[in-house]
Z-matrix of the N, CA and C atoms (Angstrom, degrees):
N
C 1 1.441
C 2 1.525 1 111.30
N 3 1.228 2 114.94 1 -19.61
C 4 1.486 3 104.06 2 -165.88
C 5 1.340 4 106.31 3 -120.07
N 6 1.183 5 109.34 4 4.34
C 7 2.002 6 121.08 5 146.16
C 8 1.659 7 119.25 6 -68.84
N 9 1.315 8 91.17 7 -42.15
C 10 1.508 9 113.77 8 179.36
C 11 1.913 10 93.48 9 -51.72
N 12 1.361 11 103.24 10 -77.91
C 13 1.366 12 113.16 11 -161.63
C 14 1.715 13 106.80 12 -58.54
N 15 1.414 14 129.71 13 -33.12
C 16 1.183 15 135.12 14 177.84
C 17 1.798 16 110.45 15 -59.87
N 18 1.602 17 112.63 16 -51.96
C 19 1.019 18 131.32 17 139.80
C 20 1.483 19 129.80 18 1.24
N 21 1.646 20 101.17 19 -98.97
C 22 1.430 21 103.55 20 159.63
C 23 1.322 22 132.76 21 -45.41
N 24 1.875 23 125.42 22 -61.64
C 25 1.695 24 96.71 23 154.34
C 26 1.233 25 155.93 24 -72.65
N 27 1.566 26 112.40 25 23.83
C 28 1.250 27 119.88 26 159.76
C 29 1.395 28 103.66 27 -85.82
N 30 1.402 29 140.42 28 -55.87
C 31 1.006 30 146.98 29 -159.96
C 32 2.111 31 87.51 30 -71.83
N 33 1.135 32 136.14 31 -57.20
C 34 1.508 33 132.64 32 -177.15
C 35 1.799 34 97.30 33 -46.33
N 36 1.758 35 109.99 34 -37.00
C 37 1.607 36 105.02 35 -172.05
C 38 1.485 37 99.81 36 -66.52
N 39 1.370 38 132.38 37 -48.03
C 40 1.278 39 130.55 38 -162.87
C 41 1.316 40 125.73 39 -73.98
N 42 1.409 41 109.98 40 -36.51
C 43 1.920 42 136.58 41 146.50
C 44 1.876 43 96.39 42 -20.92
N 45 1.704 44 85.40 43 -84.14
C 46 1.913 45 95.65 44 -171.91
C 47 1.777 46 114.66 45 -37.71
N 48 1.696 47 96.26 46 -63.61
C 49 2.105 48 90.59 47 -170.51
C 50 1.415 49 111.07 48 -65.17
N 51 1.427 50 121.34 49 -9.28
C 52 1.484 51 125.43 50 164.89
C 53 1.690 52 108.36 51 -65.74
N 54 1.032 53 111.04 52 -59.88
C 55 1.766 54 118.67 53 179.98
C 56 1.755 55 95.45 54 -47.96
N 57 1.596 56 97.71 55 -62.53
C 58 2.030 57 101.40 56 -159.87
C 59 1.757 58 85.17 57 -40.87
N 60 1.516 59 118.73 58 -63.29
C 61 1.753 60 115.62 59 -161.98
C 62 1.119 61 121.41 60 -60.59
N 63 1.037 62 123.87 61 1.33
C 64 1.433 63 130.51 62 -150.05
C 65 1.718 64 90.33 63 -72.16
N 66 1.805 65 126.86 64 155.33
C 67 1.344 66 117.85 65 134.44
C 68 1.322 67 136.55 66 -58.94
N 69 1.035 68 102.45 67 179.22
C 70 2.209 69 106.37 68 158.86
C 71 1.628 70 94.89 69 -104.34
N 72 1.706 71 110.37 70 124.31
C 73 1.317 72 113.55 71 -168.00
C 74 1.528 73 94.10 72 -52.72
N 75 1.483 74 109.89 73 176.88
C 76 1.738 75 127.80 74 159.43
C 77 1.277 76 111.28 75 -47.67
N 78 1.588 77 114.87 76 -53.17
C 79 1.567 78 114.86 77 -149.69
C 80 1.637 79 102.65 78 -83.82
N 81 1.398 80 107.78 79 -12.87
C 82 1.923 81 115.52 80 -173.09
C 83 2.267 82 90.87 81 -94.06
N 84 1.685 83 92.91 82 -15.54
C 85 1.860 84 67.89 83 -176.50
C 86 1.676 85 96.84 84 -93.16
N 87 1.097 86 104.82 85 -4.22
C 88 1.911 87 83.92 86 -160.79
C 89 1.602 88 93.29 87 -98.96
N 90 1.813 89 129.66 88 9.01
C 91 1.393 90 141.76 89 -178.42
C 92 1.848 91 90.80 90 -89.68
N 93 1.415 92 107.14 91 -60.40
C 94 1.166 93 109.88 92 178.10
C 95 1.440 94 129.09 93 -55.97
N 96 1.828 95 119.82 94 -19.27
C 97 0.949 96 116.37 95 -166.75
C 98 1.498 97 113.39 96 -96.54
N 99 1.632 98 95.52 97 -11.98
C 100 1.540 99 97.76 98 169.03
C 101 1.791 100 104.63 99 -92.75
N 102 0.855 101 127.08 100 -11.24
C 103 1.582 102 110.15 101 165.48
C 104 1.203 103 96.80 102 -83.20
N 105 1.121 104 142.20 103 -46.86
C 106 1.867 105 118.76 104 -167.25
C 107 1.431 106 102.53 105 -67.38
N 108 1.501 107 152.80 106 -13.57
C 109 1.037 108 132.31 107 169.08
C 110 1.705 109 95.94 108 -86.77
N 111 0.933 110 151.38 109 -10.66
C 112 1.044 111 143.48 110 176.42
C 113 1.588 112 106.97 111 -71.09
N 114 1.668 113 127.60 112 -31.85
C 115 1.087 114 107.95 113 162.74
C 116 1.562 115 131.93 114 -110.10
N 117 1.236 116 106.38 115 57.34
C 118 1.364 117 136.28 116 -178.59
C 119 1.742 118 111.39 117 -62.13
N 120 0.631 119 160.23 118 28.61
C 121 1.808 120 156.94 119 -159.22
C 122 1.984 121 97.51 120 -7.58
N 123 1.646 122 103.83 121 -37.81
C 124 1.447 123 92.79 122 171.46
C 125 1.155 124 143.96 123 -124.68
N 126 1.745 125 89.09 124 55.97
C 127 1.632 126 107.71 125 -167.61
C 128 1.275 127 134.26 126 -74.93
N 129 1.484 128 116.60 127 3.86
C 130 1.629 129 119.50 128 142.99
C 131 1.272 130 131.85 129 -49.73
N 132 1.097 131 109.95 130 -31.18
C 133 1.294 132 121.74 131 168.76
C 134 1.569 133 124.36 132 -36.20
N 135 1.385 134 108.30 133 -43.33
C 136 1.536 135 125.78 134 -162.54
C 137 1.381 136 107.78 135 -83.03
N 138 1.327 137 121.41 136 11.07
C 139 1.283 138 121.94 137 -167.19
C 140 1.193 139 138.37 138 56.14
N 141 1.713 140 130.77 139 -150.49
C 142 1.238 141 125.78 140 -178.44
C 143 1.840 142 109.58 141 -172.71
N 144 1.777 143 111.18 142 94.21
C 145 1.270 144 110.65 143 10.29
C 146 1.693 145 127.25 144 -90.90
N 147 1.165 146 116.20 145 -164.61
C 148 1.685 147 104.48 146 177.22
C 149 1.546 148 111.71 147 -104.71
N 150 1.293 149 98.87 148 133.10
C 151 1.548 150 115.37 149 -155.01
C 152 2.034 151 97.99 150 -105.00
N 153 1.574 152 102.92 151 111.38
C 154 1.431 153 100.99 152 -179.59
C 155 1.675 154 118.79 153 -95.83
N 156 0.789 155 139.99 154 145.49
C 157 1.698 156 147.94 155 180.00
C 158 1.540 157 105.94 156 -82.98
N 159 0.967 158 107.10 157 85.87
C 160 2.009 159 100.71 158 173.87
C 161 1.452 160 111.52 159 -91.77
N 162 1.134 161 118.42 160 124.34
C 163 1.921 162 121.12 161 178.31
C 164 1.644 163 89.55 162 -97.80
N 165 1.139 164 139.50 163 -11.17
C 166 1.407 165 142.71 164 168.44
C 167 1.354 166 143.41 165 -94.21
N 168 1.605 167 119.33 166 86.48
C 169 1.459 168 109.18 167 -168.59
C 170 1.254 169 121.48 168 -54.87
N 171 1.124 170 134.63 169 -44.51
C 172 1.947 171 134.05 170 170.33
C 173 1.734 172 112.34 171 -32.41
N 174 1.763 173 87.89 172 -47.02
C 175 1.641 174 83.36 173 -179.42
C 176 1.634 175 128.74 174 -100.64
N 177 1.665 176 100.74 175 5.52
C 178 0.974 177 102.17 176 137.09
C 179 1.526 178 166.32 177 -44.16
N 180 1.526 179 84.39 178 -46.97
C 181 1.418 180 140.74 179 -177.56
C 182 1.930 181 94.76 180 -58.78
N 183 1.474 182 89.49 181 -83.63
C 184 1.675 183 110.08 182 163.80
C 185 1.493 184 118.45 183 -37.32
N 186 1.507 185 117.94 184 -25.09
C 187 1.499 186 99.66 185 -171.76
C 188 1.475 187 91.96 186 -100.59
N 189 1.394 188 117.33 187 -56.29
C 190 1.557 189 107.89 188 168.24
C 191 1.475 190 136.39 189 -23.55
N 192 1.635 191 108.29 190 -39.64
C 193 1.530 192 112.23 191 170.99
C 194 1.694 193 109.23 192 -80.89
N 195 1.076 194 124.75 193 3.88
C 196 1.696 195 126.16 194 152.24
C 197 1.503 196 122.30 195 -78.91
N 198 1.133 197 114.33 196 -12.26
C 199 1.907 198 111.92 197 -165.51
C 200 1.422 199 71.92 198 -90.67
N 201 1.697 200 77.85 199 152.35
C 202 1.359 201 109.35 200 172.32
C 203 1.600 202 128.47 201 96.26
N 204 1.771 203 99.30 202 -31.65
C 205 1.460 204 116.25 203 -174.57
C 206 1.821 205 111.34 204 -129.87
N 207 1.761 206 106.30 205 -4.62
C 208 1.104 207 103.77 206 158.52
C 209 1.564 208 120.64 207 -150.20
N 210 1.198 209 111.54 208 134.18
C 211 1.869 210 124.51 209 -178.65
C 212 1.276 211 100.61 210 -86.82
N 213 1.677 212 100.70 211 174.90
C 214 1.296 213 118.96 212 159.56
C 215 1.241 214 115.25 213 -123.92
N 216 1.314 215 141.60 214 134.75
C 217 1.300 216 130.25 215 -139.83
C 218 1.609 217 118.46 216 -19.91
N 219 1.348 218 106.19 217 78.92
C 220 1.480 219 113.26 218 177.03
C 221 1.592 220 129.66 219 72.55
N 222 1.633 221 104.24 220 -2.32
C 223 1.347 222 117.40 221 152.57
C 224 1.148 223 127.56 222 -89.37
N 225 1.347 224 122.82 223 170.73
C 226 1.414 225 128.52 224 -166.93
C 227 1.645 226 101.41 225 -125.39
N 228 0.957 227 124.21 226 120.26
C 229 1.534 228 153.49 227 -179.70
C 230 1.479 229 111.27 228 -80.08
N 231 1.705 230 107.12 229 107.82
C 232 1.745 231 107.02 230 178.04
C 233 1.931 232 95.24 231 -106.46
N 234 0.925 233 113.05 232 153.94
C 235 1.524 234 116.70 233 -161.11
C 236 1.871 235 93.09 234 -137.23
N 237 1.167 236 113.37 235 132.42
C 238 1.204 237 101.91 236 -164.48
C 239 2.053 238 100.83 237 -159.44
N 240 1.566 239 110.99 238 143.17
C 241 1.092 240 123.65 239 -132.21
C 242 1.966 241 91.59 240 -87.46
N 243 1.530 242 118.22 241 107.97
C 244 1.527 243 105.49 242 176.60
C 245 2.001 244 107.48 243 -68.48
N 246 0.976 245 90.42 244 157.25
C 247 1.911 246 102.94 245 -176.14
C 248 1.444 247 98.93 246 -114.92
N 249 1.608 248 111.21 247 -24.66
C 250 2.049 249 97.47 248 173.52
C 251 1.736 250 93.08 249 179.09
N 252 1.309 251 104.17 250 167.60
C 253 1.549 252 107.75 251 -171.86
C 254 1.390 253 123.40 252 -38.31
N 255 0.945 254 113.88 253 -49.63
C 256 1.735 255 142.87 254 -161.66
C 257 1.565 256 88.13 255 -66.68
N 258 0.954 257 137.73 256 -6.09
C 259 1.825 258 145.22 257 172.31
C 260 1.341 259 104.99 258 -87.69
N 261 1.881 260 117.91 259 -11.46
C 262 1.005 261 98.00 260 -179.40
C 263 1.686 262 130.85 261 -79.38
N 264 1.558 263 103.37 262 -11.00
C 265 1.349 264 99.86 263 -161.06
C 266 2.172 265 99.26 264 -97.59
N 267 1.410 266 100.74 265 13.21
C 268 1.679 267 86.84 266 147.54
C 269 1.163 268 115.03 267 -98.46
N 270 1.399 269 154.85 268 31.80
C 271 1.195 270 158.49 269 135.97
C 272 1.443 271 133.70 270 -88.44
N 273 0.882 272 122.42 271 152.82
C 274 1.566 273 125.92 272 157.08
C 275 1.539 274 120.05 273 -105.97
N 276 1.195 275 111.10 274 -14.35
C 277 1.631 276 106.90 275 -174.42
C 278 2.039 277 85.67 276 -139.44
N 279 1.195 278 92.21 277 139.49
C 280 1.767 279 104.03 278 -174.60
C 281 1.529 280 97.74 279 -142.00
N 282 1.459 281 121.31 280 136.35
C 283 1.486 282 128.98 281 142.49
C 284 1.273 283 122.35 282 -115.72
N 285 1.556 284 93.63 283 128.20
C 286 1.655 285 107.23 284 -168.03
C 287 2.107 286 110.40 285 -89.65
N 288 0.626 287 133.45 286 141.03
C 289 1.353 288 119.33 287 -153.52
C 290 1.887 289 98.06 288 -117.12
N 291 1.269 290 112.04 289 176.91
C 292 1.656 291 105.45 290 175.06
C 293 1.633 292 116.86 291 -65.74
N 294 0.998 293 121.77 292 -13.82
C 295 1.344 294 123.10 293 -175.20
C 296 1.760 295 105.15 294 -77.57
N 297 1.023 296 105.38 295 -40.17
C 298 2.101 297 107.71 296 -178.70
C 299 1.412 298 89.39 297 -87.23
N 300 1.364 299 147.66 298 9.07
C 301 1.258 300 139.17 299 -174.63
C 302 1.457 301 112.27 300 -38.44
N 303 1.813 302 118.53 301 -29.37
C 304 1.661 303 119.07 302 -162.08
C 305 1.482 304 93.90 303 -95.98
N 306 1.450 305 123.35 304 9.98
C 307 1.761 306 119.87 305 -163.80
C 308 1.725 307 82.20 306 -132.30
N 309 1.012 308 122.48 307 48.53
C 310 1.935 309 108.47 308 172.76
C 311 1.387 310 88.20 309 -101.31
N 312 1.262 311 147.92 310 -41.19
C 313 1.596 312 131.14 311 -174.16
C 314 1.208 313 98.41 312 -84.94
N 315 1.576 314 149.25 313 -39.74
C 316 0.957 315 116.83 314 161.80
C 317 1.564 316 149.98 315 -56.54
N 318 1.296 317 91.74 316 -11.80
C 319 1.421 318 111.91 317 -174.80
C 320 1.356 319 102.01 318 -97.51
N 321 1.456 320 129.52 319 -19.16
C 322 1.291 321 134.11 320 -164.48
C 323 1.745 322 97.39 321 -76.83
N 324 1.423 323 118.01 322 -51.97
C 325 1.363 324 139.67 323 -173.07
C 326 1.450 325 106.61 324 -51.92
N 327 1.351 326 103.27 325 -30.96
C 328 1.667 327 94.75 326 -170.54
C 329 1.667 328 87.77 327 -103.57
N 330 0.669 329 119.04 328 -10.01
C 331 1.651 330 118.84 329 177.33
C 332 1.894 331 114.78 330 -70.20
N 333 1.375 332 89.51 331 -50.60
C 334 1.790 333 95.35 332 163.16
C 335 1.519 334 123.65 333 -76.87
N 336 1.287 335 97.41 334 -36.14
C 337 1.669 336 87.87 335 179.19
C 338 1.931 337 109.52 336 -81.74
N 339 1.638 338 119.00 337 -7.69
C 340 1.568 339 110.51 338 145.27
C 341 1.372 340 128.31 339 -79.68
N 342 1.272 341 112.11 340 -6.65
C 343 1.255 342 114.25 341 -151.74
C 344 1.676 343 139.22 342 49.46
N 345 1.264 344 95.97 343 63.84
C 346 1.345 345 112.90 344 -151.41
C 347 1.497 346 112.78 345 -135.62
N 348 1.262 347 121.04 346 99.43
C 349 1.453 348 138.62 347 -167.47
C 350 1.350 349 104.60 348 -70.54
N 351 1.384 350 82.43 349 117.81
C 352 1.855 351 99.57 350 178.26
C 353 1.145 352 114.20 351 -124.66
N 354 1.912 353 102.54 352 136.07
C 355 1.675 354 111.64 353 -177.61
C 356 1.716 355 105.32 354 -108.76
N 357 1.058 356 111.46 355 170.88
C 358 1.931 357 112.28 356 -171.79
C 359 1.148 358 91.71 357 -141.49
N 360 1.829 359 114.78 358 126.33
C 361 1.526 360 107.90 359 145.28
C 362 1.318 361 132.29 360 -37.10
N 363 1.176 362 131.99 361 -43.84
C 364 1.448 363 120.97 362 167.42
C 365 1.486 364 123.45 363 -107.61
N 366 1.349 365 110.76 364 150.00
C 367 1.387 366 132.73 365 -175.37
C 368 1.829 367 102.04 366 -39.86
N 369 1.418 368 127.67 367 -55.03
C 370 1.200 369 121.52 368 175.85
C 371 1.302 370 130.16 369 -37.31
N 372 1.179 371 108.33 370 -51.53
C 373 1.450 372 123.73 371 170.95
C 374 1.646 373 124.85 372 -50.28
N 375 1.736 374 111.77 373 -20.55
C 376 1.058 375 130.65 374 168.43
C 377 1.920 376 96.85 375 -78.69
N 378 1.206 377 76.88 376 -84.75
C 379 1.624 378 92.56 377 -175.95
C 380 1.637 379 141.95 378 -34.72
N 381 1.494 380 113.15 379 -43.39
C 382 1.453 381 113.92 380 130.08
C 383 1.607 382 132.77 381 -130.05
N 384 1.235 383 96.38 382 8.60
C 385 1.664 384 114.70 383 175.54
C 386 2.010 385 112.87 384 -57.33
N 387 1.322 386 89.10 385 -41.61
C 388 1.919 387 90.85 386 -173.30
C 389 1.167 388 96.17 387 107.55
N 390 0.852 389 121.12 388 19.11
C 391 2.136 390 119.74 389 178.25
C 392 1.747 391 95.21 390 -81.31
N 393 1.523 392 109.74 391 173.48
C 394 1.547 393 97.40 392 -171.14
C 395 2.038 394 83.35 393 -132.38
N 396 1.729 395 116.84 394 0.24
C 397 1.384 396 83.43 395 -175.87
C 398 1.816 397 73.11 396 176.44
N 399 1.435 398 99.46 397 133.88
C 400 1.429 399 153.02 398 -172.28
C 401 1.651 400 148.87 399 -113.23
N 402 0.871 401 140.75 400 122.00
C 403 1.344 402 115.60 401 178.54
C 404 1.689 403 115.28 402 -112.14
N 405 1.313 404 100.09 403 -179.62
C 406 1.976 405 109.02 404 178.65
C 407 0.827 406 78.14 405 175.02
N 408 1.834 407 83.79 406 -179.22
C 409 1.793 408 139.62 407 -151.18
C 410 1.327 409 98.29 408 -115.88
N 411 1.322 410 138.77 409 105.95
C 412 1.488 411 115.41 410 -172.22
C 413 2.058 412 75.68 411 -129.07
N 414 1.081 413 96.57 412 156.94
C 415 1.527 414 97.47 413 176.64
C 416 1.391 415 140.06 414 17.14
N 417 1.478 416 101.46 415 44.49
C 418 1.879 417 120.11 416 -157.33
C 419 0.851 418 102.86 417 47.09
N 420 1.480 419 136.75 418 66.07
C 421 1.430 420 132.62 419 138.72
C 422 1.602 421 107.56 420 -145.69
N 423 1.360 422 98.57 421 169.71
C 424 1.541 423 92.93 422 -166.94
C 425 1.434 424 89.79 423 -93.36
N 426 1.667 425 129.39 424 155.81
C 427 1.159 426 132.54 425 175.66
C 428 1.926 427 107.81 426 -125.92
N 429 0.971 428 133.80 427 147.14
C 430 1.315 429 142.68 428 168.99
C 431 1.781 430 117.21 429 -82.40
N 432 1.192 431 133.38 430 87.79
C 433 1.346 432 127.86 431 -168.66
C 434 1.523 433 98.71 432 -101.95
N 435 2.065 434 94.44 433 128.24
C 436 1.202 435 108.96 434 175.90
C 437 1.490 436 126.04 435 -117.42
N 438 1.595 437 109.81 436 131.02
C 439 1.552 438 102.02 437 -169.42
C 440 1.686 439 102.85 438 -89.71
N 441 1.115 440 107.29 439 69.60
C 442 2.115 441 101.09 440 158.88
C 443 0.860 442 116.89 441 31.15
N 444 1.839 443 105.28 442 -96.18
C 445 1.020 444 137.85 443 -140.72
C 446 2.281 445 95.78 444 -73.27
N 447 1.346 446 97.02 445 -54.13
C 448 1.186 447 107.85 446 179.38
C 449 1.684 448 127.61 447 -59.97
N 450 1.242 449 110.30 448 -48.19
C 451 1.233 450 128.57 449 167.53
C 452 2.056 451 111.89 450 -65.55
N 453 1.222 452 114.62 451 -34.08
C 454 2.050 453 114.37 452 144.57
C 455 1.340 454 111.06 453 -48.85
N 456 1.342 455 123.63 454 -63.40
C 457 1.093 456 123.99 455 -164.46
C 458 1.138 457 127.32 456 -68.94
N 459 1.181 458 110.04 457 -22.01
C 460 1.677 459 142.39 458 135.11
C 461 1.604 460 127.81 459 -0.66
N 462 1.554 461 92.43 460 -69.27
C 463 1.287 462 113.81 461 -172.07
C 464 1.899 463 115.08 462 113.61
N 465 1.563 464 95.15 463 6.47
C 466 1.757 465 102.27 464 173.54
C 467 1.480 466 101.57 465 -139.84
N 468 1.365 467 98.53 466 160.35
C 469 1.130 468 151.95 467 -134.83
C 470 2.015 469 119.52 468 -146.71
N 471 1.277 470 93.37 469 99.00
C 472 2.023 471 88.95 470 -163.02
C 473 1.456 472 84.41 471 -119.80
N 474 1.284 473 99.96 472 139.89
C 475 1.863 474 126.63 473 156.77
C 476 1.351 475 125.33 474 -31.07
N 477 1.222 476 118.86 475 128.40
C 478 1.871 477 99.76 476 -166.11
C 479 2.051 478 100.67 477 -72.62
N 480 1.374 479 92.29 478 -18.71
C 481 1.661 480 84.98 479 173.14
C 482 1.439 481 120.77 480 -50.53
N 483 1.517 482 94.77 481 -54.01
C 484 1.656 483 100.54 482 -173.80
C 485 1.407 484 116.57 483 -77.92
N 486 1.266 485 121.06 484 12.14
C 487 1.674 486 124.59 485 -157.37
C 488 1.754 487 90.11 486 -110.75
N 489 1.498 488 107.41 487 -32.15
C 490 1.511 489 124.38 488 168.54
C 491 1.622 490 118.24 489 -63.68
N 492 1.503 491 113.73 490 -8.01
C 493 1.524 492 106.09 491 164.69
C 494 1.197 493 88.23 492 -134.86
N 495 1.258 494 126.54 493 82.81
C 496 1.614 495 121.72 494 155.65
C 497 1.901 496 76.30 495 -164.01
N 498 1.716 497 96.10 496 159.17
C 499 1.634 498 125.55 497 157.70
C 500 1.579 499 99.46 498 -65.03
N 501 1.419 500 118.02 499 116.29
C 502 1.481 501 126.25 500 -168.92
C 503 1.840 502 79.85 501 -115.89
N 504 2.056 503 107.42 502 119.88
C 505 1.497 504 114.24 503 146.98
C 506 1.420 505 118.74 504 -123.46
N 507 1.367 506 100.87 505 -170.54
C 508 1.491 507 87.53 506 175.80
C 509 1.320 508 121.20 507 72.66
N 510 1.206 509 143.54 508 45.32
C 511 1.655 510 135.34 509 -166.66
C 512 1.632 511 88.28 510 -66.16
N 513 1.526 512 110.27 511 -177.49
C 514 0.979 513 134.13 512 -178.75
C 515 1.955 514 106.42 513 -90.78
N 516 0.762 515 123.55 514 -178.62
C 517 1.842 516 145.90 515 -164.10
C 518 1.470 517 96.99 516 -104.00
């Protein structure tokens, strides 16, 4: 009996740091990524329709199976496959995926000097990459992490409401 019970909370311990590691699937980031441009303060900017930079086929994949059944405030979102940095400056909104993971500051640079809001599959890329916005698992839930400072420099601008349910880094100078 008390193998049994030793048992079970090892296996309940391994359950839990599996959940804490877990990602935010593809199809919940590219849902999220059209509401965070939705609260943009300077979302004219993005044109019409709004044309995204994917360096990631999976999440390509994922954003493609959204057209058709989801807008952004009443626009329609073409999502389209980058081949190398220098793709970045026909966009305004770019996701850099884990595979360019060693090109997030480079990609970040040309991202500010288009003004062009860029999200990163991983948290690093926020955090010291130059990415301006991220996702995770913070207490089984998915959370939206925003870099401030990066996401200004950007060329956007989010609501202090909505900045109040997201991981806020990066303050400003």
């Amino acid at each position: 009996m008390k193998t049994k019970v030793i048992l079970s909370v090892i296996v309940l311990v391994l359950v839990s740091a599996y959940m804490i590691a877990q990602d935010v699937p593809l199809n919940l980031q590219a849902k999220l990524m059209l509401k965070v441009l939705s609260m943009d303060r300077n979302f004219s900017r993005y044109g019409d329709p709004i044309k995204i930079g994917i360096s990631s086929d999976k999440f390509l994949n994922e954003l493609e199976a959204c057209r058709g059944t989801l807008e952004v405030k009443g626009k329609e979102f073409v999502p389209e496959k980058m081949a190398s940095l220098d793709d970045i400056a026909k966009y305004k909104v770019i996701y850099i995926g884990e595979e360019w993971a060693k090109s997030y500051t480079a990609a970040s640079e040309k991202a500010v000097e288009n003004k062009c809001l860029m999200f990163c599959e991983t948290e690093s890329g926020v955090m010291s990459g130059g990415g301006a916005i991220s996702f995770k698992v913070a207490e089984e839930k998915p959370k939206i992490v925003v870099n401030l400072k990066n996401s200004r420099n950007q060329g956007t601008e989010f609501p202090a409401i909505f900045l109040k349910s997201t991981v806020v880094v990066g303050g400003l100078e």
